[in-house]
C-alpha positions in Angstrom: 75.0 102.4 85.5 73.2 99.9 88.2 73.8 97.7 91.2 72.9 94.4 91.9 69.8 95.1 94.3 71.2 92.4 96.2 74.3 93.8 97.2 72.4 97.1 98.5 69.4 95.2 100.0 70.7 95.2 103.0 70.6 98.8 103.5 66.9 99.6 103.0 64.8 100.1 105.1 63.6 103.9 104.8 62.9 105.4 101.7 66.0 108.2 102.2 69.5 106.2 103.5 71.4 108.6 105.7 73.3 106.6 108.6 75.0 104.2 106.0 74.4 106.3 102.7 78.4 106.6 102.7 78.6 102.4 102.2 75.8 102.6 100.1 78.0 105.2 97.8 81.1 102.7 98.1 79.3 99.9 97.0 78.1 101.6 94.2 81.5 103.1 93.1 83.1 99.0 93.6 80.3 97.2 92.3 78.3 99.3 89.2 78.2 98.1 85.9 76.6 98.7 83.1 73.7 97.3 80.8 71.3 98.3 78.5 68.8 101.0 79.5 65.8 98.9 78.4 66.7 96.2 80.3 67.3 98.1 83.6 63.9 99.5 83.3 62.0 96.3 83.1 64.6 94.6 85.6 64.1 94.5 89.5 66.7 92.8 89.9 69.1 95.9 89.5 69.3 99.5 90.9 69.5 101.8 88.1 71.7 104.6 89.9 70.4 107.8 89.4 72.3 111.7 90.7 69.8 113.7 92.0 71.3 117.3 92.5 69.0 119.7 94.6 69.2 123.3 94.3 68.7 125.7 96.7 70.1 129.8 97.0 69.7 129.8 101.5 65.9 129.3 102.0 65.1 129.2 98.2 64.6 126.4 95.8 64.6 125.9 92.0 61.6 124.0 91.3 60.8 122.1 88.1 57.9 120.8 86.4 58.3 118.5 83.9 56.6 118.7 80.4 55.2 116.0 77.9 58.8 116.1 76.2 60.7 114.7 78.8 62.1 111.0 78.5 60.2 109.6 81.0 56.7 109.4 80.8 56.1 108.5 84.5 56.8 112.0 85.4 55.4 114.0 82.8 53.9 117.1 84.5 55.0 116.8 87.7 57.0 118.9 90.1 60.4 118.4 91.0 63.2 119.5 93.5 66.2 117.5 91.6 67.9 117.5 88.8 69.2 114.1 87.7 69.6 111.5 85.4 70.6 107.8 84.0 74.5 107.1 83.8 76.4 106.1 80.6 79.2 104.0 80.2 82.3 105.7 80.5 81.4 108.5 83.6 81.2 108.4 87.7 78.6 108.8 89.6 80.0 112.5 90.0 81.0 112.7 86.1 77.5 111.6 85.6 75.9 114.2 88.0 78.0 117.0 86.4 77.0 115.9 82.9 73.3 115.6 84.3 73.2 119.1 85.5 75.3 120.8 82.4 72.6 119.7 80.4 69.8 120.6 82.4 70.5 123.7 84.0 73.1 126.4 84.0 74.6 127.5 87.0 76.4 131.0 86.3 77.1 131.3 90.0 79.7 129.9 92.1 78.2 126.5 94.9 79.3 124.2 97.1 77.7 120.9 96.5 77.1 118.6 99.2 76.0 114.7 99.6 73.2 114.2 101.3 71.9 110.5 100.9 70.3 107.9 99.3 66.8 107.7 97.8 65.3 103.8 97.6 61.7 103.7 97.3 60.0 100.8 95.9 56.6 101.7 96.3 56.5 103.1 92.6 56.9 101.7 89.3 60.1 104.1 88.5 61.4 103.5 92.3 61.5 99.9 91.7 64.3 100.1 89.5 66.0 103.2 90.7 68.2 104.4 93.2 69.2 107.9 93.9 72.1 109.4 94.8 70.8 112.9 96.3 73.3 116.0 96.9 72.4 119.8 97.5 74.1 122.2 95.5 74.2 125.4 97.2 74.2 128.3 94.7 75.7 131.7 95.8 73.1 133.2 93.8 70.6 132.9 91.8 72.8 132.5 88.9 70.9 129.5 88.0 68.4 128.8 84.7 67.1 125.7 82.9 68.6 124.9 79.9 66.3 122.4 78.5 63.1 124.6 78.4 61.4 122.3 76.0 61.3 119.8 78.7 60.9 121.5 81.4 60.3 125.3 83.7 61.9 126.5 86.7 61.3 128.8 89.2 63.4 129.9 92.8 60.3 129.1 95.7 60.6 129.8 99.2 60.7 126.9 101.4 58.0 128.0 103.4 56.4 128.1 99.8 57.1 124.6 98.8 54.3 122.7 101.5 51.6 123.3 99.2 53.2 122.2 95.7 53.9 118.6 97.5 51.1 116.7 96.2 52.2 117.6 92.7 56.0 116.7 93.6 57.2 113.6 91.9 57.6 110.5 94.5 61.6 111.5 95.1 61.0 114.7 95.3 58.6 114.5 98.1 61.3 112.5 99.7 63.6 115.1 99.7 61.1 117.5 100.6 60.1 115.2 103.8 63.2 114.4 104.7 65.6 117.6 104.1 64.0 120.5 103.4 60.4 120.5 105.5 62.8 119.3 109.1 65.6 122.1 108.5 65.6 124.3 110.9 65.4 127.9 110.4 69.4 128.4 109.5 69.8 125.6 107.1 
């Protein structure tokens, strides 16, 4: 699934989209289409759009690091906060994200998941052509384990806890770390 990056242009600006991040999710759900992955990936020209689901259990965090198995070499053995992934022909952007996060995790607890805004950073080689779709999914519990060991490890972090594993964080994930978790205030 991508955008033209012209018709979404217009919005960037900052790296995480909150003010107009509703348009930006309109546009996407008028205007995606799709094309071949390999294409996308070599081609500015389109936003490849990307669900990147964030989970957290009140001030704890499931963080991932990525091994040498995953798809995408670019982020091989680093940290991240989100869970995500490309979009196929035939899903959503929310069909997408729920496939996404079958595969990747399990949640055996009951959440609320929430949007929270759009990721555009071009200031990486993977940013370039992607453009993420960020919610938080608030798990009840803990209830939550990664499915796809061989390609990656998880393990629940305080917040307070997370400041120091930022420099290993994946580009997005600092983002998110910047931008939602590191200015919450003390209730959420």
């Amino acid at each position: 699934m991508v955008v033209e990056r012209k018709d979404v242009a217009h919005f960037f600006g900052d790296k995480f989209i909150r003010a107009t991040a509703d348009e930006v999710l309109y546009l996407i759900s008028t205007r995606h289409f799709f094309i071949d992955r390999d294409v996308a990936e070599a081609s500015p020209q389109y936003k490849q759009v990307i669900p990147y689901v964030v989970i957290r259990c009140g001030d704890d965090y499931l963080v991932l690091e990525r091994t040498a198995k995953q798809t995408e070499a670019r982020l091989h053995h680093k940290v991240s906060l989100g869970i995500g992934g490309h979009i196929n022909p035939g899903h959503t952007l929310l069909e997408g994200l729920e496939k996404e996060l079958g595969e990747e995790v399990h949640v055996e607890t009951d959440f609320k998941l929430d949007f929270a805004g759009i990721i555009n950073d071009d200031s990486t080689e993977v940013g370039t052509v992607h453009l993420g779709a960020v919610y938080v999914l608030e798990a009840a519990t803990r209830g939550v384990r990664v499915r796809e060991t061989e390609k990656m490890t998880g393990a629940w972090t305080s917040r307070a806890a997370l400041a120091p594993l930022r420099e290993r964080m994946e580009t997005w994930s600092q983002i998110v770390y910047d931008e939602i978790i590191r200015t919450m205030n003390d209730e959420g």
